[in-house]
N, C-alpha and C positions, 0 to 999 in steps of 0.2 A: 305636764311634767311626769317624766316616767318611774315608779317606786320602785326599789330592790332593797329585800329583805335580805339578812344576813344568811336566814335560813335556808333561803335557795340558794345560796353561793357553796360552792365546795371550797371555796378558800377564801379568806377576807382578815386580811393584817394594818393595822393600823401601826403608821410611823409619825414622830412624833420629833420634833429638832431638839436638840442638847442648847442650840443658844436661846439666851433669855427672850422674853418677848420685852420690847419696847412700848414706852409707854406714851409716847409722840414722838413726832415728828417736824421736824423744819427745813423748810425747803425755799433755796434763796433764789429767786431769780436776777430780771436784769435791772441793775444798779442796785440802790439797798433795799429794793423789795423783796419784802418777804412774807411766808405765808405758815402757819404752825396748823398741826392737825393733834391732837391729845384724847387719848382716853380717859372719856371726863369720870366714868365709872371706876377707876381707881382708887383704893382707899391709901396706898402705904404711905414712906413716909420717903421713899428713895425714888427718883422717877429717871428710866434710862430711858435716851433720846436719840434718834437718829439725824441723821442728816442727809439732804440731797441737794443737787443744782440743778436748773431747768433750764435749759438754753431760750433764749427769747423768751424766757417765763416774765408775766405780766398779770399782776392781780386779776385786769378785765379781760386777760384772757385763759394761756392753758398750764399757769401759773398753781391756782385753786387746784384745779383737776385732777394735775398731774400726782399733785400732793395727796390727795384723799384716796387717788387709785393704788399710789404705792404705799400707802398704813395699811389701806383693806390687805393689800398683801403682806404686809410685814405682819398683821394678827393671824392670818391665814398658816397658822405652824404646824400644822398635821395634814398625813394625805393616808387613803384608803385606799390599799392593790387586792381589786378583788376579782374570782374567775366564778364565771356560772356558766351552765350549759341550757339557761332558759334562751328562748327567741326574742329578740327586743328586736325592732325594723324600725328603720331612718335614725337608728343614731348615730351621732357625729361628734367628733370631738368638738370640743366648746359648747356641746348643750349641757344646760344643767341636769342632774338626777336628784332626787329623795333618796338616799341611803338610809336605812332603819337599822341600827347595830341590833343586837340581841339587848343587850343591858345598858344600854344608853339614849340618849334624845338621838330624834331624829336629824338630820344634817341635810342640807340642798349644797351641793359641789359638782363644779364642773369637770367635765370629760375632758381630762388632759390628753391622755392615750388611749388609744382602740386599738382591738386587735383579737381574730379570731383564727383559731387553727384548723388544721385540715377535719380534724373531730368534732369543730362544731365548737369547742368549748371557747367564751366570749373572756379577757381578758382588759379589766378598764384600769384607770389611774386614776383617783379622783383627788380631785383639789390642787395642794401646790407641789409638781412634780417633783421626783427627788433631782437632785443634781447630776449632772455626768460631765463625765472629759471634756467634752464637747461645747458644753455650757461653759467652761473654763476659757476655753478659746475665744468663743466667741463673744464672750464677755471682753477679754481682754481686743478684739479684733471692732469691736464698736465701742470702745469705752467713752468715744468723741461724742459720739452720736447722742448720750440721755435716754433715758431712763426709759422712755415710752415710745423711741423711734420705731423699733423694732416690730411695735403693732400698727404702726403705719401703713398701710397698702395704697397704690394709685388709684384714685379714682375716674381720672379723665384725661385724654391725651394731652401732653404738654402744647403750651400756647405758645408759639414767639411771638413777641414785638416787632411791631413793623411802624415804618415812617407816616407822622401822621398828615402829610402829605403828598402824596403820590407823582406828584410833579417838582416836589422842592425835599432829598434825601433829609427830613428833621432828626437823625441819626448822626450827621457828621454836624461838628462845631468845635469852634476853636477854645482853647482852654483860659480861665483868665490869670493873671496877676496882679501885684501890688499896683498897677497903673492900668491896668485892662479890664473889666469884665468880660465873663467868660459868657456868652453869648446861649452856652447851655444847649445840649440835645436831649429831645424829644422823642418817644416812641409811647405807640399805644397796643393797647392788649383789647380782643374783644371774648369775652371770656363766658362763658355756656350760663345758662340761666340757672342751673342747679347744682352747680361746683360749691357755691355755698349753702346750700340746704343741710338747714340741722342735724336731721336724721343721719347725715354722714359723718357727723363730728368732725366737720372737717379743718383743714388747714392749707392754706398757701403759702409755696414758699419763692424764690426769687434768686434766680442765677444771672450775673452780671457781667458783660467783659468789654471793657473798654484799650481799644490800643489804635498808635496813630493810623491816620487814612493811608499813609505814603511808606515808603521803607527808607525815605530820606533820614538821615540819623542826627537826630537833637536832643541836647540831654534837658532831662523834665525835671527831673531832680525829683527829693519829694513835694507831693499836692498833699491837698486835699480834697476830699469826695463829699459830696452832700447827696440824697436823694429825696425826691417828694414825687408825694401821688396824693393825689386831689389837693395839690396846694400846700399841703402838708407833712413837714417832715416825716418820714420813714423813720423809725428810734431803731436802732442797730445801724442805722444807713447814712451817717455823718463820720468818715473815716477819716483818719490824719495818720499823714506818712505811708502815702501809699502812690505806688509808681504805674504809669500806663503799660498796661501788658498784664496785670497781675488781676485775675480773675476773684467775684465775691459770690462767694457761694453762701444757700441756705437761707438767706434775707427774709423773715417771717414776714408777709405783707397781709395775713387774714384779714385785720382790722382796716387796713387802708383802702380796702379794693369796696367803690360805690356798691350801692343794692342793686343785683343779676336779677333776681327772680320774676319781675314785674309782671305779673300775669294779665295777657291779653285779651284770652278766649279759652275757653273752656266746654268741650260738645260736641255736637255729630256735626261732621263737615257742610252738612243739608243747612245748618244753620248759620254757617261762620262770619264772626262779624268783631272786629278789634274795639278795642274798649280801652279805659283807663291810659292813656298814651302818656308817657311822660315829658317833661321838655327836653330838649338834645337832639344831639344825630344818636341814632336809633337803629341798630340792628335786629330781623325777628328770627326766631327760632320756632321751629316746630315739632313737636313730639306728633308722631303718628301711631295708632293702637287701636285694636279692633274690639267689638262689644256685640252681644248678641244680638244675630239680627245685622249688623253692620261690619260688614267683613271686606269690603272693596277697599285695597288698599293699593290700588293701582292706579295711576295716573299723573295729577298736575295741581298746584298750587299759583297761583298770580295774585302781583299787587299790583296795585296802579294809585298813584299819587299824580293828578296833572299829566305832564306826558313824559315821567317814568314809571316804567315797570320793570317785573322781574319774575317769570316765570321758573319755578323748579320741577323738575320731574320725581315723584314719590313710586319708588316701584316695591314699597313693603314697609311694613310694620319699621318704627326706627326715628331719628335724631335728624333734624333736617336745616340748615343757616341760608336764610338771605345773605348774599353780600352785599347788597345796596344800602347805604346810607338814609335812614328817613329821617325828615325834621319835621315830618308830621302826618298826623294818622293815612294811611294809603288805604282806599277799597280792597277786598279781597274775595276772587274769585273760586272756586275748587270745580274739575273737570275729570268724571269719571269717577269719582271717590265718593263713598257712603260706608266714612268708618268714625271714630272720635278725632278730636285732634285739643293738643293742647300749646298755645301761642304763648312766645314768653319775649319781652322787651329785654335786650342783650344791650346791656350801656357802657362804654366804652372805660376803660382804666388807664390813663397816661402817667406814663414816668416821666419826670422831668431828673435831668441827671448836668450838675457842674461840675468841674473840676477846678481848682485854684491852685496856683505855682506856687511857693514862697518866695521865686526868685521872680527878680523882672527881666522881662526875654532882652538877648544882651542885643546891641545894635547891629552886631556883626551879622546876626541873624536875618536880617530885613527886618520890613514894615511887620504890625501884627498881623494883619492879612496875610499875609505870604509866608508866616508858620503852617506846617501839616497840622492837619487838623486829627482829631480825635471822633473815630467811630465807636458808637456804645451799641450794645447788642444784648439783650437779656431775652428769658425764655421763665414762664412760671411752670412750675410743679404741680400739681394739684393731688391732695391728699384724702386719707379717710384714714377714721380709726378702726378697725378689727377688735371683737372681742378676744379677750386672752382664750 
């Protein structure tokens, strides 16, 4: 961490807000959960209180978080604009500094703003930036979005859904009603071995769009929507009164989506050999990455399970997908390559997705078969959180 003394600054102002500070917080998520954050080191007798709402906020999950990230900022009421013309190198906004006032404790505060001019002379912002125009707007231009979207950044290419079987569209089904069931369509996601890895803070989310197969015209009226993945209800994802055509954005699924990570192998290619296999159809991933000493990262990869295989060609450091299906452990080959590799079991995430009429299909219509059917189509997001 880098120190700056007040005394090498030719300039250092401290600003400080007019409004009071709060002395907890409450923060409601979804249905009547809630989560309170309080500064337990208060002594008075008056205790003012803020208030926020978390979209999909959920105790076990970004419910807590959400809530203790936005107190630390709501205490955070002062910020330091200082300029010095000493040399600091590799700093960036969002690292933190040591600032040492002359006549005060020392403070650790992050690099809101940087900025150096043609003279050399370094200009920081530390802490909680002052406000501008701009911040006005864009507050009011996200105000749907919550609190902590904003530090959201993608992490990983979006994934679509595809039918989970290749000979028979599991994507088109018929919808049910008061005398039908809805027969329900099926799509699965195979989704990277580290989209959920801690260290990302991460989050998934779920975009949905169901409208008939046919442009034959039948009126649906309002349904109802249920989703599940792994069998189990999606919580946001039981809608009522909702018409085909009409898109469902932002559907938190972090918690629903099985364990990615399964690690299979771990080591110089010279040695590769799969382990730990899980039950399921199974697809592998491979990360490729050079070490000293072992820098060949050109060539070819094979499995062989019985008599399939599936060879890929690696021509550099990088993210690699079998597409084949394994229901169990495959031998594996490496040609040409003498670098690390690390194997990771990619396990499948199926939506299952119904629809229900209120109404029963009227007879005029035909048999139930001979209704257009409904194609569902969804795509996941994949997230991370950014420091402020």
């Amino acid at each position: 961490m880098i120190d700056i003394y007040q005394d090498e600054c030719s300039k250092a102002k401290k600003s400080i807000t007019q409004e009071p500070r709060p002395h907890g917080l409450m923060a409601a998520g979804f249905g009547d959960q809630i989560y309170t954050v309080a500064d337990t080191e208060y002594k008075g007798k008056i205790w003012l209180w803020e208030q926020m709402e978390v979209e999909n906020g959920f105790r076990d999950g970004i419910l807590v978080t959400q809530a203790v990230e936005k107190f630390e900022t709501l205490l955070q009421d002062f910020q330091w604009a200082i300029t010095t013309f000493r040399r600091i190198g590799n700093l960036r906004e969002g690292d933190t500094v040591k600032f040492h006032p002359t006549r005060e404790d020392a403070v650790e505060l992050p690099v809101i703003t940087l900025e150096r001019n043609s003279e050399g002379e370094l200009s920081l912002e530390l802490g909680a930036r002052m406000p501008s125009r701009s911040d006005a707007w864009e507050a009011e231009q996200g105000i749907s979005s919550g609190y902590t979207n904003k530090y959201m950044t993608s992490s990983h290419a979006d994934i679509e859904g595809q039918s989970t079987n290749e000979d028979d569209d599991t994507r088109l089904f018929y919808p049910g009603d008061p005398a039908h069931i809805s027969d329900g369509g099926t799509i699965e996601f195979w989704v990277p071995g580290n989209v959920l890895d801690p260290s990302l803070r991460p989050k998934v989310t779920m975009d949905v769009s169901i409208d008939p197969e046919s442009n034959e015209s039948l009126y649906f009226g309002a349904c109802a929507l249920q989703f599940k993945m792994a069998g189990l209800h999606v919580r946001g994802g039981n809608i009522i009164g909702w018409t085909p055509g009409s898109e469902v954005k932002e559907i938190d699924v972090t918690n629903w989506l099985s364990g990615q990570s399964t690690a299979l192998f771990s080591g110089l290619s010279s040695a590769a050999a799969l382990t730990g296999w899980p039950a399921g159809d199974i697809k592998v991933e491979v990360v490729v990455s050079t070490r000293t000493g072992h820098t060949d990262t050109v060539g070819s990869i094979m499995l062989l399970q019985g008599t399939t295989d599936e060879t890929i060609t690696i021509d550099g450091p990088g993210t690699y997908t079998f597409t084949t299906k394994w229901d169990a452990v495959p031998e594996i080959s490496c040609t040409d390559l003498d670098c690390y590799l690390k194997m990771f079991a990619v396990i499948v995430n199926t939506l299952s997705v119904e629809v229900v009429m209120a109404n029963e299909y009227e007879e005029a219509h035909g048999s139930y078969e001979e209704h257009p059917r409904l194609n569902v189509n969804a795509t996941l997001h994949c997230w991370k959180r950014q420091d402020r």
